[in-house]
Short mmCIF file of the C-alpha atoms (twelve columns), coordinates in Angstrom:
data_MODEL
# 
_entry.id   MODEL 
# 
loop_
_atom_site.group_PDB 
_atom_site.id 
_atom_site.type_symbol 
_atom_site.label_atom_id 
_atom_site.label_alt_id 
_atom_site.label_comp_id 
_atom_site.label_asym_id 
_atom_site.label_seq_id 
_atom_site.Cartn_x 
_atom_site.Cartn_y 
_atom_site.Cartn_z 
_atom_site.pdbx_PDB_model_num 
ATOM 1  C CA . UNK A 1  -4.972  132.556 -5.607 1 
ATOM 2  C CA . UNK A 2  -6.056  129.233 -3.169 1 
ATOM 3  C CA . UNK A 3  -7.785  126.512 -4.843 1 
ATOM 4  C CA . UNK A 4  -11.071 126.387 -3.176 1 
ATOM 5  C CA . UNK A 5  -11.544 123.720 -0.241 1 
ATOM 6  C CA . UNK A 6  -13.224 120.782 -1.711 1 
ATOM 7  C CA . UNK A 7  -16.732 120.626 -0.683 1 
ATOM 8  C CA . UNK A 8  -17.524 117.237 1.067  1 
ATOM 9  C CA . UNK A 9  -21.072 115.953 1.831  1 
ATOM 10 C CA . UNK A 10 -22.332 115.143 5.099  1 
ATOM 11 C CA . UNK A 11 -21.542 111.422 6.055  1 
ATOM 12 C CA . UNK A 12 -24.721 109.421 6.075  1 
ATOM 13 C CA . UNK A 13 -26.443 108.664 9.266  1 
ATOM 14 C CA . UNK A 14 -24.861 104.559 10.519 1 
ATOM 15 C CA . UNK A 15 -28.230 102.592 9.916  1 
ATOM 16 C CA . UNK A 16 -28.673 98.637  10.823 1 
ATOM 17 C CA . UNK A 17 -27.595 96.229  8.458  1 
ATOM 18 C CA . UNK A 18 -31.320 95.350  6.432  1 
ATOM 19 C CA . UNK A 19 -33.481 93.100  8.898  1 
ATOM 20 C CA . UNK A 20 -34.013 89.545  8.775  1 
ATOM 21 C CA . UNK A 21 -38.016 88.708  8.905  1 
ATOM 22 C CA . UNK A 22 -37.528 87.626  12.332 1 
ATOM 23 C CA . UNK A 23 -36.156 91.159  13.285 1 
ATOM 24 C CA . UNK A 24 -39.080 92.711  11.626 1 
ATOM 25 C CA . UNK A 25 -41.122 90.402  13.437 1 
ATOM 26 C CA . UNK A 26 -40.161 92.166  16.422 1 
ATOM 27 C CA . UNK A 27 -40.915 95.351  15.586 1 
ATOM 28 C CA . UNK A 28 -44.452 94.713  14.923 1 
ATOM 29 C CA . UNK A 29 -44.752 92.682  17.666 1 
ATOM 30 C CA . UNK A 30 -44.332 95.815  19.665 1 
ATOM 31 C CA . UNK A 31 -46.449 97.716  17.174 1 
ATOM 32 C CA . UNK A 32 -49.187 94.823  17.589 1 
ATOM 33 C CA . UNK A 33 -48.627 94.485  21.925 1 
ATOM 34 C CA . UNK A 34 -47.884 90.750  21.591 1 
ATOM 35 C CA . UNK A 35 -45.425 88.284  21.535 1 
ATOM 36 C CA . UNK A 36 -43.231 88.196  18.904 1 
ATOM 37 C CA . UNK A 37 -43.313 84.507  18.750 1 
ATOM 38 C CA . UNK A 38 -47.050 84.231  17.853 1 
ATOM 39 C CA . UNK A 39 -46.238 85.663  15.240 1 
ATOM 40 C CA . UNK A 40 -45.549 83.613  12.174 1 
ATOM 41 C CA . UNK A 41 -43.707 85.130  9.797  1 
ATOM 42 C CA . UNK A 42 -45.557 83.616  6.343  1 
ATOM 43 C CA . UNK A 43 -48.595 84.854  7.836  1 
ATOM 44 C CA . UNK A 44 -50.073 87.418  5.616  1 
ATOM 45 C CA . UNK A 45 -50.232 91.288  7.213  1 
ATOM 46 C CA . UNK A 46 -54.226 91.183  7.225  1 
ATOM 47 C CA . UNK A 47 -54.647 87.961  9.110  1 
ATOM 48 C CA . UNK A 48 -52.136 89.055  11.970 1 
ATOM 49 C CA . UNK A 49 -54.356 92.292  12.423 1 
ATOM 50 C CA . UNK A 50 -52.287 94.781  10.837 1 
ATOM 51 C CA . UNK A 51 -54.737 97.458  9.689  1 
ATOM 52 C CA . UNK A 52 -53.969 101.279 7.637  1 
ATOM 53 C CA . UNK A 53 -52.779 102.486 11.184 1 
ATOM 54 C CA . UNK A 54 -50.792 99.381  12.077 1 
ATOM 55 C CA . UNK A 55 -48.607 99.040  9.091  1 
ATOM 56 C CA . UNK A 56 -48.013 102.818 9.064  1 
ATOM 57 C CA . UNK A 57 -46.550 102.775 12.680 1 
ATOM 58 C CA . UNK A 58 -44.728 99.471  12.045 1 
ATOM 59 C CA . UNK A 59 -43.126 100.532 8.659  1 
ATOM 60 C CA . UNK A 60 -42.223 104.000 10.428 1 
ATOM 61 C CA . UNK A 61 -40.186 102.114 13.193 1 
ATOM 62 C CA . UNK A 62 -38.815 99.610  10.053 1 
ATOM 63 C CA . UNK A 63 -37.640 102.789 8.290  1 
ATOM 64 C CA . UNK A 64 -35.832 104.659 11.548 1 
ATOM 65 C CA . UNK A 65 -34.439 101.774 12.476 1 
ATOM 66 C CA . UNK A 66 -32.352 100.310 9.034  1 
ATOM 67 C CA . UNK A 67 -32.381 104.343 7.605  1 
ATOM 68 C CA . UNK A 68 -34.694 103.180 4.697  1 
ATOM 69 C CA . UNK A 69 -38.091 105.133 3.186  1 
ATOM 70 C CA . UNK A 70 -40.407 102.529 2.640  1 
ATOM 71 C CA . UNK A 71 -43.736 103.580 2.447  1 
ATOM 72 C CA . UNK A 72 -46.693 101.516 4.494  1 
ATOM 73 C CA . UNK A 73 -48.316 100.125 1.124  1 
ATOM 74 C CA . UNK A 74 -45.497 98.392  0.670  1 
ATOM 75 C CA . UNK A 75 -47.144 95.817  2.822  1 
ATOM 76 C CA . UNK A 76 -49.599 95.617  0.150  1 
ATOM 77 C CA . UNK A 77 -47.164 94.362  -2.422 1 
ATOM 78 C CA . UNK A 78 -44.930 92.536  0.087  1 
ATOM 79 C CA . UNK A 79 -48.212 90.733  2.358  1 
ATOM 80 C CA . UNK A 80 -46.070 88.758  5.122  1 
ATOM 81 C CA . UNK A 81 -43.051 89.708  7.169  1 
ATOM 82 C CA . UNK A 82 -41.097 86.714  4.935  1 
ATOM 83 C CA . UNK A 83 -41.749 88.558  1.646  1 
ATOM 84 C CA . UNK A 84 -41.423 92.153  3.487  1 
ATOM 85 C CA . UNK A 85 -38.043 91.126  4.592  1 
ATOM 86 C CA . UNK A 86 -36.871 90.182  1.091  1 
ATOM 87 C CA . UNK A 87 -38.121 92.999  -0.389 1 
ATOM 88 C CA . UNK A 88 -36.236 94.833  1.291  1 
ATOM 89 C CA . UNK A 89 -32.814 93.038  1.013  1 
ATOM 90 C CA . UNK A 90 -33.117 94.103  -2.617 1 
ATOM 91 C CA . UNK A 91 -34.069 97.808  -2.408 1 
# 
């Protein structure tokens, strides 16, 4: 009798390398319509306009982009694109 095949799991969709906060900075620039260089990355979420429906869009594109599943209150806990990005060098 043939051993059975091994089973292998699916390889992993390739994802970015985590992004730096000025890479993140240009994702919501897009989310926000502006220039990604009026954007200062110590500037806290709230104060750059990011509302509910803001953050949600922006942390979908984070998430397809570098394959992660942040959710959007992570903003709340993480309140400038500085702090965002090291969050999430460490998940």
């Amino acid at each position: 009798m043939a051993a059975p095949a091994p089973v292998v799991a699916p390889a992993a969709p390739p994802c970015r390398p985590l992004p730096s906060a000025d890479e993140l900075r240009e994702e919501l620039a897009q989310v926000l319509a502006c220039d990604p260089w009026d954007l200062d990355p110590r500037t806290p979420f709230s104060d750059l306009g990011v509302d509910a429906r803001a953050g949600a869009e922006f942390m979908t594109a984070v998430n397809r982009l570098y394959g992660l599943r942040e959710r959007a209150v992570v903003l709340h806990d993480h309140p400038d694109l500085t702090a965002l990005a090291a969050h999430l060098a460490t998940a």
